[in-house]
Every structure is written in C-alpha cells, then in structure tokens.
N, C-alpha and C positions, 0 to 999 in steps of 0.2 A: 228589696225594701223591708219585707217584714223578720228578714234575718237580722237586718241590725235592729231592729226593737227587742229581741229576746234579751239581751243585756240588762236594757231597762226593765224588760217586765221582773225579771229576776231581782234589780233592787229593790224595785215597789215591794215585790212580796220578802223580800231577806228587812227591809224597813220594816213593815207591819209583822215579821215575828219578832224582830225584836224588841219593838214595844208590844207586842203579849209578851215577851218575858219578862218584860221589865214589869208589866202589870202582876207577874206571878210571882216577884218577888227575887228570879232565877239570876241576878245580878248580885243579889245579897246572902249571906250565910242567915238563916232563920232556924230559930232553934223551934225544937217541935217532932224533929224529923229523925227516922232513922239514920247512922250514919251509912247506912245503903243508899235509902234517900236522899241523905245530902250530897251525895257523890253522883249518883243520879244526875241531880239540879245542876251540881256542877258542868260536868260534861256539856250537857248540852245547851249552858250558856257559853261552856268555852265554843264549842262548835257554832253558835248562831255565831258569836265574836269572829270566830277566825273563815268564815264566811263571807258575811259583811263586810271583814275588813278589805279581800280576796276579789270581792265586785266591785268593790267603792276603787282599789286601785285600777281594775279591768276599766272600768268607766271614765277613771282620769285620766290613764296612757291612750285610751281609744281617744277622750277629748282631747289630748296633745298635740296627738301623729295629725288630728283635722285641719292643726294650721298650719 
C-alpha cells in the first residue's frame, strides 16, 4: 500500500515547487539578471516543467490501467 502513495507524494511535492517558482518569477524572463542568471532560472523552470509534466502522465496512465 504505501508503495503506490509515493507517486502522489511526488505530485504534491513536484505541485508546491512549481508554485514556488512561479512565485519566483522562474516562468518568466525578468530583466535584472545576469545572463548567467537568466540561464540559471531557466533551466530549472525547464526542469520543474519537464518533471511535472513526467508525474502528471505516470498518474494518468497508473489511473487508466485501474479501470
């Protein structure tokens, strides 16, 4: 039983970083920034993205195969 819950806990937490990024702006180009910096930010809103997007399908093919 508590092996199928790690999926979910993995959304919750891959959910609440991506709203801290989005609170940090790391969805958006903001000027300000070195462009080391901005390359930075980038990255790792591409990563929180291609994460999330990575669980969100693991969690809809896991809900499919249930019925």
């Amino acid at each position: 039983m508590f092996h199928s819950l790690i999926p979910y806990y993995y959304y919750r937490a891959l959910g609440q970083a991506v709203r801290n990024g989005q609170a940090l702006n790391l969805d958006r180009d903001v000027s300000g920034f070195s462009p080391l910096e901005t390359e930075k930010r980038r990255r790792i809103w591409w990563e929180l993205f291609c994460c999330d997007t990575y669980v969100n399908s693991y969690i809809l093919s896991d809900a499919l195969n249930e019925n």
